[in-house]
C-alpha positions, 0 to 999 in steps of 0.5 A: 349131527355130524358130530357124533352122538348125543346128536339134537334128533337123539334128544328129540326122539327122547322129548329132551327138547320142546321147541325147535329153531331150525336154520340151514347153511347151504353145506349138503351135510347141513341140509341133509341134517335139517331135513332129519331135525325137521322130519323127526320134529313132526313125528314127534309133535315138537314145534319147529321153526325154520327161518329167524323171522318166524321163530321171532313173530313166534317169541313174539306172541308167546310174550304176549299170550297172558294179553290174548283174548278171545273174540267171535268173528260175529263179534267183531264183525258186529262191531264193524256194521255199528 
């Protein structure tokens, strides 16, 4: 964001963006940019991540979502007493 406008929270506030991967450096100027990214991800209802290895796990399952199913935990816990 330092680096002038159009800055990524401009974007956000805007819904130019749908996702965000958030990682910080530990320069003060970077984290206070992280906390403005993340807060305004949450107030407009972006999903966001915060470390590589979330963000991963998350990719992860969106390319598997047309494998999902759907079970009861009485299903399953049905199959587990059989």
């Amino acid at each position: 964001m330092q680096e002038g406008r159009p800055h990524v929270v401009d974007l956000l506030k805007n819904g130019e963006i749908a996702l965000v991967i958030n990682t910080v450096e530990d320069r003060r100027g970077a984290i206070v940019d992280s906390r403005s990214i993340r807060t305004t991800a949450l107030s407009q209802r972006v999903t966001f991540y915060t470390t590589l290895a979330g963000a991963r796990a998350a990719i992860e399952g969106m390319r598997h979502l047309r494998e999902l199913d759907v079970y009861s935990l009485q299903e399953l816990h049905g199959a587990l007493a059989a």
